[in-house]
LOVEXDREN-116659 format. One record per residue (C-alpha): residue in one letter; residue number from 1; x, y, z. Coordinates in nm, 4 decimals. Layout:
residues N
+-----+-----+----------+----------+----------+
: res :   n :        u :        v :        w :
+-----+-----+----------+----------+----------+
:   A : NUM :        X :        Y :        Z :
...
+-----+-----+----------+----------+----------+
end
This chain:
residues 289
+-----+-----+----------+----------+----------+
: res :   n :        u :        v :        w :
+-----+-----+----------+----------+----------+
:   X :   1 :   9.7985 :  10.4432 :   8.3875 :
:   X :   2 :   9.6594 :  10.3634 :   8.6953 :
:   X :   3 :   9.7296 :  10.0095 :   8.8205 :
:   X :   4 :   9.5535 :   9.8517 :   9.1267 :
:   X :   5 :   9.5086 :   9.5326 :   8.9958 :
:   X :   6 :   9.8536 :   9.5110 :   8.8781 :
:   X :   7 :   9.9893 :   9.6044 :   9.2473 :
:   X :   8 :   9.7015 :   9.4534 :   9.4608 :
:   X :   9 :   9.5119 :   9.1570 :   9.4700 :
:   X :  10 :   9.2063 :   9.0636 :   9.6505 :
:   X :  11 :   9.1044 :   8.7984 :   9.9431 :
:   X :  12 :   8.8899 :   8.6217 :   9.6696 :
:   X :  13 :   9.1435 :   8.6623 :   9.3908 :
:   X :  14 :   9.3710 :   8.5244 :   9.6053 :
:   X :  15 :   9.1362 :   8.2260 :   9.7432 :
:   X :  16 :   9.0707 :   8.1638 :   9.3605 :
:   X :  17 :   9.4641 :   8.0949 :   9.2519 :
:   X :  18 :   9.5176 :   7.8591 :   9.5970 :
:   X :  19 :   9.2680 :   7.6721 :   9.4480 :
:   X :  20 :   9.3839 :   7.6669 :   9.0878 :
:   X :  21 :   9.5495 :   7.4176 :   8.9154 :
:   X :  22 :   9.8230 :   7.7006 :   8.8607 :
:   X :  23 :  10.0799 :   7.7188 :   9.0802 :
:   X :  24 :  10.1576 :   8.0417 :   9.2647 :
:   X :  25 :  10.3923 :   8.1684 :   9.5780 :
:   X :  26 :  10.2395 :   8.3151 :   9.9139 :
:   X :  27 :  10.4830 :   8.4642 :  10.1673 :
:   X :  28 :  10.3607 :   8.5802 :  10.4729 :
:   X :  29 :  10.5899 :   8.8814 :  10.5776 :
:   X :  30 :  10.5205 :   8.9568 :  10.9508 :
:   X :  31 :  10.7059 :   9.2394 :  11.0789 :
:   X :  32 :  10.5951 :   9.5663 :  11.3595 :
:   X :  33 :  10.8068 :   9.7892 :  11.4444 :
:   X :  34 :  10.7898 :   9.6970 :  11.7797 :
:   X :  35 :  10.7670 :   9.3149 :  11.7525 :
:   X :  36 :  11.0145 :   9.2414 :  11.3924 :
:   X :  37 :  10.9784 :   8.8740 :  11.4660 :
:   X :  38 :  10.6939 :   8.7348 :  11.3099 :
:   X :  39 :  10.7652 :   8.3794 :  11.3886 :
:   X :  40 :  10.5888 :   8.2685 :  11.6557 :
:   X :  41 :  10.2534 :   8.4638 :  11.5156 :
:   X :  42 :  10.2982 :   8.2950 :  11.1892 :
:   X :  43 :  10.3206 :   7.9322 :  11.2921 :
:   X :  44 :   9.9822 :   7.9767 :  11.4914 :
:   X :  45 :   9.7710 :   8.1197 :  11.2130 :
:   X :  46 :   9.8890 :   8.2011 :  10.8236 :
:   X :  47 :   9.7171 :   8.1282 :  10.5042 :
:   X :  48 :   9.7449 :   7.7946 :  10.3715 :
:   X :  49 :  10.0793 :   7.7475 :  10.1889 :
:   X :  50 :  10.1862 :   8.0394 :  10.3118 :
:   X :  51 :  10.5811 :   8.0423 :  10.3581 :
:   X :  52 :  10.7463 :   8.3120 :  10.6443 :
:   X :  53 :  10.9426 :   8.5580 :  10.5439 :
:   X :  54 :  11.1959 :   8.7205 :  10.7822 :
:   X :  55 :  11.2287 :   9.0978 :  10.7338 :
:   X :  56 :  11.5404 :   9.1630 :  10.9465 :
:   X :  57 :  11.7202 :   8.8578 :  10.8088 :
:   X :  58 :  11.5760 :   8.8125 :  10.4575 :
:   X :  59 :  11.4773 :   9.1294 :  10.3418 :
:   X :  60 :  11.7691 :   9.3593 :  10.4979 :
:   X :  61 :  12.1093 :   9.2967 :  10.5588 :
:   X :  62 :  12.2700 :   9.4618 :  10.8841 :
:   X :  63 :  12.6260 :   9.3782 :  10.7830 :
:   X :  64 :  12.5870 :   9.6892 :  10.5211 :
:   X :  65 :  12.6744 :   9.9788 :  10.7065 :
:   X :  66 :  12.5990 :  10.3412 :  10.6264 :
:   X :  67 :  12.3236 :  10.3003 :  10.4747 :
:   X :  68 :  12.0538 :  10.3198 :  10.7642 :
:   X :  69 :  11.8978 :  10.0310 :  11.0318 :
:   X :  70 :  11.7375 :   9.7656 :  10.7158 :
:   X :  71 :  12.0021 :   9.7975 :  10.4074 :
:   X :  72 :  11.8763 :   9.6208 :  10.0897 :
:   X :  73 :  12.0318 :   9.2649 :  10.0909 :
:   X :  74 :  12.2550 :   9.1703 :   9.7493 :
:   X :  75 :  12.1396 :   9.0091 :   9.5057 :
:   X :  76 :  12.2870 :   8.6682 :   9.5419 :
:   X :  77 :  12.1992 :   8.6596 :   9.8664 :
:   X :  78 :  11.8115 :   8.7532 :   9.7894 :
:   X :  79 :  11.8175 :   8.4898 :   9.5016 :
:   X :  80 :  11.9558 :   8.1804 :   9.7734 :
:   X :  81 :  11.6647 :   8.3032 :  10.0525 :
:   X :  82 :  11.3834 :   8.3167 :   9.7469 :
:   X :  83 :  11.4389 :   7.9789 :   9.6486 :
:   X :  84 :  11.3873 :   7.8802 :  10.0093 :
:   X :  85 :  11.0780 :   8.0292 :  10.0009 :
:   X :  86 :  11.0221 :   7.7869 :   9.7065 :
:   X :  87 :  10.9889 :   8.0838 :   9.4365 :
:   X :  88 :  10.9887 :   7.9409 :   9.0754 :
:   X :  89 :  11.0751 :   8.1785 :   8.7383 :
:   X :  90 :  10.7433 :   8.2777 :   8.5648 :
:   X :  91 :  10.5202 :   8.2106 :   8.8990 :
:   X :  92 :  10.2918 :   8.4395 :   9.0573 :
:   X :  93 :  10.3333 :   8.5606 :   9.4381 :
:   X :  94 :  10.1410 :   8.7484 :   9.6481 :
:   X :  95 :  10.2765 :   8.8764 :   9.9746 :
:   X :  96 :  10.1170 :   8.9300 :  10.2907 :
:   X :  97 :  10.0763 :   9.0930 :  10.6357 :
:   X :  98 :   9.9205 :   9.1568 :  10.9613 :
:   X :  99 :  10.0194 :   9.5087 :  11.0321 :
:   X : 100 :   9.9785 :   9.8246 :  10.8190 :
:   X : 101 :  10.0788 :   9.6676 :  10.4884 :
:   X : 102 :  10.4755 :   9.7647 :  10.6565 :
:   X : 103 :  10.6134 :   9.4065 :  10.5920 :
:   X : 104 :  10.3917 :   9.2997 :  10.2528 :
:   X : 105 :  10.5295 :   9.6687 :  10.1011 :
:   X : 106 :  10.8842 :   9.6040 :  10.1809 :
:   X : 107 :  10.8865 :   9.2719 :  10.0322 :
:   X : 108 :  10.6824 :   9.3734 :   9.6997 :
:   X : 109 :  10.9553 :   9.6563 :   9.6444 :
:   X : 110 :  11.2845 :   9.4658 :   9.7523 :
:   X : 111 :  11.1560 :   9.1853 :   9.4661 :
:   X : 112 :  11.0716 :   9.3986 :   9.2192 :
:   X : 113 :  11.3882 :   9.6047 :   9.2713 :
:   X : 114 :  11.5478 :   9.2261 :   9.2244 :
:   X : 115 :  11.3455 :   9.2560 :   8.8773 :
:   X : 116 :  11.0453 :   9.0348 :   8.9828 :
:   X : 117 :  10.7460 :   9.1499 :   8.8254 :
:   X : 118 :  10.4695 :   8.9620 :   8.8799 :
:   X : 119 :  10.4418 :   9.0182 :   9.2864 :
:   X : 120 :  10.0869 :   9.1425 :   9.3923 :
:   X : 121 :  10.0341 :   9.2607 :   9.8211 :
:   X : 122 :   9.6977 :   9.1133 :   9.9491 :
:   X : 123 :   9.4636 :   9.4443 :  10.0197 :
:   X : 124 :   9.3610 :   9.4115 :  10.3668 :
:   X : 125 :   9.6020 :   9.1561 :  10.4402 :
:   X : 126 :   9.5681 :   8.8623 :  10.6924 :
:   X : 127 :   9.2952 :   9.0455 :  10.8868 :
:   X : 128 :   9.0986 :   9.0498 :  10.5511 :
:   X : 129 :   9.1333 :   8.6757 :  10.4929 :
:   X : 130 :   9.0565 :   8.6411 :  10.8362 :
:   X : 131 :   8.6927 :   8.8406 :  10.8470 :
:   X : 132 :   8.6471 :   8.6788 :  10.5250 :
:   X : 133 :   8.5999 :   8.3546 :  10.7091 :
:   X : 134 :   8.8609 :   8.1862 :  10.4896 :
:   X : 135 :   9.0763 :   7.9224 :  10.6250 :
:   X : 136 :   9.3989 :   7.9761 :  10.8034 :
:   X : 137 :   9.6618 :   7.7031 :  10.8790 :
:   X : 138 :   9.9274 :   7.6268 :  11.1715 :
:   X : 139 :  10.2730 :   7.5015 :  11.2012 :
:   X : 140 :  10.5324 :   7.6206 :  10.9140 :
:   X : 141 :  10.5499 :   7.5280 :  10.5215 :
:   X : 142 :  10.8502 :   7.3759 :  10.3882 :
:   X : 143 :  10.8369 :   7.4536 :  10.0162 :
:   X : 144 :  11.0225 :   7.2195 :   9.7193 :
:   X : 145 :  11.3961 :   7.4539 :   9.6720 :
:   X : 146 :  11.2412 :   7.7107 :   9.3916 :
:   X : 147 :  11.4627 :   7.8359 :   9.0833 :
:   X : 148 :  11.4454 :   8.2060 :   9.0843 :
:   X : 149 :  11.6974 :   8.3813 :   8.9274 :
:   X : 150 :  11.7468 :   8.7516 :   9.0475 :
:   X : 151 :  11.8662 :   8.9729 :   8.7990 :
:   X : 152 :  12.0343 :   9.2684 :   8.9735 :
:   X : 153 :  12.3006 :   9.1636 :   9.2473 :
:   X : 154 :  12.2929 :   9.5579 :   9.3791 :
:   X : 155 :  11.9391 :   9.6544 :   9.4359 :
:   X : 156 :  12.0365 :   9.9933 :   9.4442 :
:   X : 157 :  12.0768 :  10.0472 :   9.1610 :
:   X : 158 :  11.8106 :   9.7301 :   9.0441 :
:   X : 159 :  11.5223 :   9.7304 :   8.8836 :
:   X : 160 :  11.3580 :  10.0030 :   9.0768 :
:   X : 161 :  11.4361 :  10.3741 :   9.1076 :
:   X : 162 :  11.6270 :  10.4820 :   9.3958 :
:   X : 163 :  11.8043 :  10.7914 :   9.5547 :
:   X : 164 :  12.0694 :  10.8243 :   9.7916 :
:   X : 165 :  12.0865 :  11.1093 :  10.0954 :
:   X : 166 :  12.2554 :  11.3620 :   9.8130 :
:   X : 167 :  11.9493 :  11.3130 :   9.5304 :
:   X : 168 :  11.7160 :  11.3087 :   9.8500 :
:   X : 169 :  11.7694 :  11.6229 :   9.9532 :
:   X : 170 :  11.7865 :  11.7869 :   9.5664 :
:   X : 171 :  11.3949 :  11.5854 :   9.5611 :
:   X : 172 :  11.3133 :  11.7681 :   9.8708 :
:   X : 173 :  11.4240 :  12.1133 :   9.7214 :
:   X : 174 :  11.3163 :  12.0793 :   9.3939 :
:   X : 175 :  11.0462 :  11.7738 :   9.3436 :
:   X : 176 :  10.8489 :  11.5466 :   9.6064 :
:   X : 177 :  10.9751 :  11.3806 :   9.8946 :
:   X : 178 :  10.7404 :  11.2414 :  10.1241 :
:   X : 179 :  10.8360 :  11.1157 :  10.4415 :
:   X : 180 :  10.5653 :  10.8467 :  10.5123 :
:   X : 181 :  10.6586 :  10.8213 :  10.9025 :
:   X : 182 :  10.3722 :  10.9084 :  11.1437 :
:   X : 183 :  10.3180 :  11.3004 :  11.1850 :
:   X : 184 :  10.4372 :  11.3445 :  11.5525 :
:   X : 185 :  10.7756 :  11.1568 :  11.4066 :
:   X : 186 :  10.7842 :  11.3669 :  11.1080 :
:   X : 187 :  10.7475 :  11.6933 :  11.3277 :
:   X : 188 :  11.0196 :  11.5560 :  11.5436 :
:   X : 189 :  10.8229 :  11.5902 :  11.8780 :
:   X : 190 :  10.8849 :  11.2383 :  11.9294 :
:   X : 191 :  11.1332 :  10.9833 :  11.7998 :
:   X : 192 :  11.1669 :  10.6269 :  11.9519 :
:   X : 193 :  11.4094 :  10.5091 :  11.7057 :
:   X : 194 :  11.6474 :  10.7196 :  11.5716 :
:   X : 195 :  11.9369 :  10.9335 :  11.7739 :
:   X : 196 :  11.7649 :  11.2503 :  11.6247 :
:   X : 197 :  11.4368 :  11.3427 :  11.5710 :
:   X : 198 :  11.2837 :  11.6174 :  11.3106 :
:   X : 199 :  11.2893 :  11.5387 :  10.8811 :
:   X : 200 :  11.4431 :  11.6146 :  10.6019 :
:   X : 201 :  11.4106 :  11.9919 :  10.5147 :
:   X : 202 :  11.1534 :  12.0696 :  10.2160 :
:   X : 203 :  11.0181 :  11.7267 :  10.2733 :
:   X : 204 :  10.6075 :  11.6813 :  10.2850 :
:   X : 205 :  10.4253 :  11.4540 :  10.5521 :
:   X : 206 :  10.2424 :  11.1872 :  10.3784 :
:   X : 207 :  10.2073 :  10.8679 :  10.6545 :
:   X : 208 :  10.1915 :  10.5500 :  10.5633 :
:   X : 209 :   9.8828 :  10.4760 :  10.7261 :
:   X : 210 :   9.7023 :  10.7482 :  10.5749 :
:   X : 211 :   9.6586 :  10.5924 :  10.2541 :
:   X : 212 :   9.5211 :  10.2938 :  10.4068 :
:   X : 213 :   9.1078 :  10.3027 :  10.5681 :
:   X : 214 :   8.9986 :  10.1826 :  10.8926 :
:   X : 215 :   9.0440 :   9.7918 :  10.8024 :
:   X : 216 :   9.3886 :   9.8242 :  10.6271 :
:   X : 217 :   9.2604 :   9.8402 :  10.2803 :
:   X : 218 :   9.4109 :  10.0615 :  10.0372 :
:   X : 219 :   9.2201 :  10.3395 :   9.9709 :
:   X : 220 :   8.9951 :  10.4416 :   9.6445 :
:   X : 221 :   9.1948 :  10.6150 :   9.3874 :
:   X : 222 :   8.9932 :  10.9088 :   9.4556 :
:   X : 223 :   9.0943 :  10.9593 :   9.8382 :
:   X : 224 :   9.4461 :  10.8762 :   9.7063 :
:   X : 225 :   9.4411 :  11.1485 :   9.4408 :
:   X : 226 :   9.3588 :  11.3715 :   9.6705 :
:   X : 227 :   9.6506 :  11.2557 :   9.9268 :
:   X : 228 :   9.9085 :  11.3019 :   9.6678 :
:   X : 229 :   9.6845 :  11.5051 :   9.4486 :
:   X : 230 :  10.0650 :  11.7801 :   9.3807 :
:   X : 231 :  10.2742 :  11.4782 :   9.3538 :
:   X : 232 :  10.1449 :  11.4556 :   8.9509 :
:   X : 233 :  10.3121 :  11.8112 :   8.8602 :
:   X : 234 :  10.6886 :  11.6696 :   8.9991 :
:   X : 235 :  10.9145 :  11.6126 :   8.7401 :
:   X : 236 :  11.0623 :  11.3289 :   9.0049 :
:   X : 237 :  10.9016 :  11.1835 :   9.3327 :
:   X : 238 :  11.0865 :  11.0039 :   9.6308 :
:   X : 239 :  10.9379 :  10.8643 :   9.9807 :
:   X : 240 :  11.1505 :  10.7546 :  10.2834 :
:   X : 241 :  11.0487 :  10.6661 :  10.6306 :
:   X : 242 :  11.2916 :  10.5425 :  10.9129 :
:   X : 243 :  11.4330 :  10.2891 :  10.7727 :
:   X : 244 :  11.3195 :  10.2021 :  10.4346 :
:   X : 245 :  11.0110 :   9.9766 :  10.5876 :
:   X : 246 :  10.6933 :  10.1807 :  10.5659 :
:   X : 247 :  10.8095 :  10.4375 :  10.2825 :
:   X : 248 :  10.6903 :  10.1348 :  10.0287 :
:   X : 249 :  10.3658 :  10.1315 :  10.1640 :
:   X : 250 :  10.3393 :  10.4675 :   9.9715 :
:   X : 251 :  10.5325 :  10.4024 :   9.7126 :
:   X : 252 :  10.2769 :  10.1026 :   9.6544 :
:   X : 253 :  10.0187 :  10.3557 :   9.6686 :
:   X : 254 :  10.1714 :  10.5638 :   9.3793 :
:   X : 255 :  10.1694 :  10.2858 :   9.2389 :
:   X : 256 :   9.8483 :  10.1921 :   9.2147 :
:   X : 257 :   9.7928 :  10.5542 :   9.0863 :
:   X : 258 :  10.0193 :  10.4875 :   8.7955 :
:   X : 259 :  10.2934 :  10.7278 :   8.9869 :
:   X : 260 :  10.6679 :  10.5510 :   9.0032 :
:   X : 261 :  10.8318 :  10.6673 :   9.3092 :
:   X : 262 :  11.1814 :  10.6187 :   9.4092 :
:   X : 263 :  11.2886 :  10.4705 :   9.7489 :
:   X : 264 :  11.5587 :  10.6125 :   9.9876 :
:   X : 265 :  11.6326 :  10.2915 :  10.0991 :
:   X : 266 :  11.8455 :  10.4358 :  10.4292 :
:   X : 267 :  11.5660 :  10.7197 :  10.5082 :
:   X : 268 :  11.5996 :  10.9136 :  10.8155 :
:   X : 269 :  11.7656 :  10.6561 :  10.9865 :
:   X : 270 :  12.0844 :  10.7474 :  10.7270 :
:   X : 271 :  12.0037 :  11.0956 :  10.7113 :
:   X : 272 :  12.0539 :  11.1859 :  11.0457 :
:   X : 273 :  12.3336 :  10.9821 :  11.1437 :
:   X : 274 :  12.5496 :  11.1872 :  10.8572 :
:   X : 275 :  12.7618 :  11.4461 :  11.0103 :
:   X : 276 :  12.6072 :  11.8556 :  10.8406 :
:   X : 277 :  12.2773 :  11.6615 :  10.7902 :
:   X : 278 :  12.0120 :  11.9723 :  10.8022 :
:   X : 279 :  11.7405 :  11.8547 :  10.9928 :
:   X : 280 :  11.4219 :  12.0526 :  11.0128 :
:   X : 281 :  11.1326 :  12.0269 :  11.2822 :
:   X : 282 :  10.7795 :  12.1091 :  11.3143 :
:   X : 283 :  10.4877 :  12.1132 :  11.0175 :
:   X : 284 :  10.5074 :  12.1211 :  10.6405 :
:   X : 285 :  10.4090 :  12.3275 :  10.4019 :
:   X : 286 :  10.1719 :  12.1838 :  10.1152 :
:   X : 287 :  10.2624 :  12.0649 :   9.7757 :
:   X : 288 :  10.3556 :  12.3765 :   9.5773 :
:   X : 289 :  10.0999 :  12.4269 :   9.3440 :
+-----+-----+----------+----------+----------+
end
């Protein structure tokens, strides 16, 4: 079943809960590829209660090696940072961004994968509050130590479906992998992050920010249909990107379709740094029908 409202949630939703006598979480998860720390742009303008989230330090941990440039942190270690953030068992949170739904995406998959359900991304993210004229705060938020308890100490093998390099390529061969890089990446005609340029072979081109409009909203389910309109007939689907990051911005777009997609957490930046990789270069071919 289709599920946008189960995956997404609105400026005005989200303006409604602040003001509720409820209580709820809002992390603010800045993160660009070419500027990772969000810091600085956080503590001059974030949504009210908003707490920052660190996606190199907090969502990734870089003393896991093999396993590509943002490894999935443990468990434990997910569970000690969340309760920083002042997340609570049985409350809501809604995550947040201010570039391409990258940082948001990663965060609503590496909690969920913890086996936190109720996490919702804010469609449009900050620069939707923002036009909205609501109000935006300074400075940073200290929350009261939360209580989460995370579930799965190897995300892995959490609460989410995963595949490793081996099950990617099978996917490629015989399913749906998308790689949701940009298309001049994908075709390997440029590559200013990874040693190696080109994709995994058999896999189909499906960028992250091609499921998202001109102002960072999600798309209608009907102009995401028709993006993934083969993915429906494959027994299994997968999505990387370089490193894990943007690959959930698609996967969040199955999502909403009522599609489960499985991460490859290390993507290309795993695949081709394994010796015999087979890389391939150029276009795609479509879905098969």
């Amino acid at each position: 079943m289709p599920s946008r409202a189960e995956t997404l949630i609105t400026v005005d939703e989200l303006a409604d809960l602040i003001t509720a006598i409820e209580p709820i979480v809002v992390l603010d998860v800045r993160w660009q590829l070419d500027r990772p720390d969000g810091r600085d742009a956080y503590a001059e303008s974030h949504i009210p209660g908003a707490v920052y989230v660190d996606l190199e330090t907090e969502l990734s941990d870089h003393s896991v090696l093999g396993r590509g440039r943002h490894p999935l942190p443990s468990g434990s270690a997910l569970q000690a940072t969340a309760r920083r953030w002042g997340v609570r068992d049985g409350v809501p949170i809604i995550v947040y961004d201010n570039w391409n739904r990258a940082g948001s995406a990663r965060a609503w998959w590496v909690l969920r994968a913890a086996g936190i359900a109720d996490i919702r991304i804010l469609d449009g993210g900050l620069g939707a509050w923002v036009a909205a004229g609501r109000e935006v705060a300074a400075g940073a938020v200290h929350p009261p130590l939360g209580d989460v308890h995370i579930e799965h100490e190897d995300l892995y093998v959490g609460a989410l479906a995963t595949v490793d390099a081996d099950e990617a390529a099978v996917l490629a061969d015989a399913g749906a992998l998308i790689d949701a890089r940009a298309p001049e990446r994908f075709r390997g005609e440029v590559e200013p992050v990874d040693a190696v340029p080109g994709h995994v072979p058999g896999a189909r081109n499906v960028p992250s920010g091609a499921v998202l409009d001109e102002h960072g909203f999600f798309r209608p389910a009907a102009e995401l249909e028709a993006l993934f309109k083969q993915v429906r007939d494959a027994d299994r689907v997968g999505a990387y990107c370089g490193s894990g990051v943007t690959a959930a911005v698609d996967i969040a777009a199955l999502r909403v379709l009522g599609i489960d997609a499985a991460l490859f957490p290390g993507s290309w930046s795993q695949w081709s740094s394994e010796t015999g990789r087979p890389i391939a270069t150029g276009i795609s071919t479509p879905f098969p029908d």
